[in-house]
N, C-alpha and C positions, 0 to 999 in steps of 0.2 A: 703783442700788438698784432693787430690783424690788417694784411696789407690788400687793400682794393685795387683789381688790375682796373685802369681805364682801358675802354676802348676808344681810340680814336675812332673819327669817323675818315670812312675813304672817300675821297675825292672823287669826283665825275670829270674827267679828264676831257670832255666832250662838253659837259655844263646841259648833259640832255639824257633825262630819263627815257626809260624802253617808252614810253604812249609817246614824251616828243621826236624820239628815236624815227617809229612807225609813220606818224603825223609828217615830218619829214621825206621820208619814203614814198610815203602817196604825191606829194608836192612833185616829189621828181617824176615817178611816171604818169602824172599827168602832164610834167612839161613836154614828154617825149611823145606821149601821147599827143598831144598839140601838136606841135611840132610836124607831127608825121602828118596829121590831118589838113595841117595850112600847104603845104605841099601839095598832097592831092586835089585838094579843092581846086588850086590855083591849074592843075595840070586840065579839070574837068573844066572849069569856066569858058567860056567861052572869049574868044578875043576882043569881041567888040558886042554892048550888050545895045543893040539897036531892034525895030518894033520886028522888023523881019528874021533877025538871027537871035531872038528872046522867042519865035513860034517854031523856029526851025529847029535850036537846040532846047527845046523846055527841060526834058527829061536832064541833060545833063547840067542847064542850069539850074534847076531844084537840087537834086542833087550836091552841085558843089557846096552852095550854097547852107544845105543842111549841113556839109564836112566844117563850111566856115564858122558859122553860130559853134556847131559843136566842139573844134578847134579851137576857139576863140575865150569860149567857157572853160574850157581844160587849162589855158593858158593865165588866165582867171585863179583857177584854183591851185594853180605850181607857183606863181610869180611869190603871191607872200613867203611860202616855203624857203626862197633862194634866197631872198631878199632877209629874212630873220637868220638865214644859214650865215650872211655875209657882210651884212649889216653895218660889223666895225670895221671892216678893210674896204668896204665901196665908202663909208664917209656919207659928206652932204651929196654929193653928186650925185654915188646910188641913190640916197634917200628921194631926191629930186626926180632920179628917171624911174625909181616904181613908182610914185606919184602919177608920175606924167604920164605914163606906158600903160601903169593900171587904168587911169580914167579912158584913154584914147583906144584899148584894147575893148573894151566894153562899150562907148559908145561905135564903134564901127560892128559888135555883135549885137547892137541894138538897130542900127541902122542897115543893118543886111538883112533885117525882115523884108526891103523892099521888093529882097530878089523872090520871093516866093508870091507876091501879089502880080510882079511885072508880067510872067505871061497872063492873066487873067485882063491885065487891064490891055495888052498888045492885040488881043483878041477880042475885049468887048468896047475901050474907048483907047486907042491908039496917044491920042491926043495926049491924053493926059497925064502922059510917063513924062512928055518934056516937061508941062504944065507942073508934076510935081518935086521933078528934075530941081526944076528953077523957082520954086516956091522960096520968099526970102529965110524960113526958118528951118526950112529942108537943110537949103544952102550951108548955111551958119552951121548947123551941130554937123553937117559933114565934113567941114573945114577944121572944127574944131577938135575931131577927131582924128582927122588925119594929122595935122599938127601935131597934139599930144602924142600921139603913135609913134609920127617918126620922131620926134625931137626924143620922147622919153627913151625909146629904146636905143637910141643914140646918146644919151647919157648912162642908160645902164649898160647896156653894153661897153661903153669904154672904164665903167666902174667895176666891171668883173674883168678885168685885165689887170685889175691890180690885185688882184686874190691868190694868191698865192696857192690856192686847191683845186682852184678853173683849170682848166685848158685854156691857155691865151688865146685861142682858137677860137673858143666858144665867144667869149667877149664881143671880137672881132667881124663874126661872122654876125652875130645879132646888130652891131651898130652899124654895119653896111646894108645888110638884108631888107630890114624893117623901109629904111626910106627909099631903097631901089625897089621893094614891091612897091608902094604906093605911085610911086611917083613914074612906075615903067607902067601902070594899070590907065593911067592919067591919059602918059603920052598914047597910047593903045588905042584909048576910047576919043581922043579929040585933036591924034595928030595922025597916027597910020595905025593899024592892027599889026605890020611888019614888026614892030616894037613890041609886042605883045612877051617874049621870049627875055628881054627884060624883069615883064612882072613874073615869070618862070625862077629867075637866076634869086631875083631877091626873093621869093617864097624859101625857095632851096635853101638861100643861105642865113636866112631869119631859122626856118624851120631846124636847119642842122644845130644850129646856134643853141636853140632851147633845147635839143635832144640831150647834146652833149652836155650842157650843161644841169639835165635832169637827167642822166644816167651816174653822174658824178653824186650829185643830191641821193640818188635812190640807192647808191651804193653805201653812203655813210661817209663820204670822204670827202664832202663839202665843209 
């Protein structure tokens, strides 16, 4: 009789080949990448974007501005990464806040082209920054991004707190971060510039939030 060895096959104890391995890996350091960029932007931006300090600081608000779209995009191309990383221990709720996070991160990198038109329009039609300020459909997809923004990252973030491979840190600091930038950039612009260091604290604490939690991703220990 002739005896056939089987060979088993061996298990992927991860459930991730070497290409979704790597695929993985970039997700992370683009979130770190992000991450570091919404930071700086926010440090460059100016406190208050009105027709005289939109001529006075142009340079540094192009600038930040280019960090944000760029930043914004990075956080774009990590978010599914973490989110497939994490997927069965964040549940519905993750599911819900990259939903939410993903559409609200992208339209505010759509809607931050405005920064790059505003000093041309500060300098040739003044007017017309409030005019499309308050334009009704301007309005609308601002709101609706800032909403999905902060709400989603506020439910992802508290859905990476149940992950047992996060940093409960990282969770933490993304669902505080996200609506204290928005909402400190708010008060800045329509209550004092004093507040400004608000939108400072929540950049920081958004921005460390994805770092940390795409240095863990890029490592393989998500």
């Amino acid at each position: 009789m002739h005896h056939v060895n089987r060979v088993e096959p061996q298990s992927n104890p991860t459930g991730t080949g070497p290409a979704a391995a790597n695929l993985l890996r970039g997700c992370g350091a683009a979130l770190v990448a992000g991450g570091v960029m919404l930071v700086v932007a926010t440090l460059l931006h100016p406190s208050v974007e009105s027709t005289s300090s939109i001529l006075e600081a142009e340079k540094r608000l192009v600038a930040a501005h280019i960090l944000f779209t760029s930043g914004f995009i990075a956080v774009l191309l990590g978010l599914p990464g973490l989110y497939a990383a994490q997927s069965v221990r964040m549940g519905r709720l993750g599911a819900a806040g990259f939903l939410a996070s993903f559409v609200g991160t992208a339209l505010l990198a759509v809607t931050g082209n405005f920064g790059f038109l505003a000093p041309v329009l500060a300098a040739r039609s003044p007017e017309s920054i409030d005019a499309i300020s308050t334009y009704p459909p301007v309005v609308v997809v601002n709101a609706v991004g800032a909403v999905t923004f902060m709400v989603g990252f506020v439910m992802f973030g508290t859905a990476m707190t149940r992950s047992a491979t996060l940093p409960r840190a990282a969770g933490i600091l993304v669902a505080l971060g996200a609506p204290l930038h928005l909402i400190g950039f708010g008060l800045a612009q329509f209550a004092s510039p004093v507040l400004w260091p608000l939108t400072v604290l929540g950049s920081a604490a958004l921005g460390a939030g994805l770092a940390l939690a795409g240095i863990v991703l890029w490592q393989g220990r998500a």
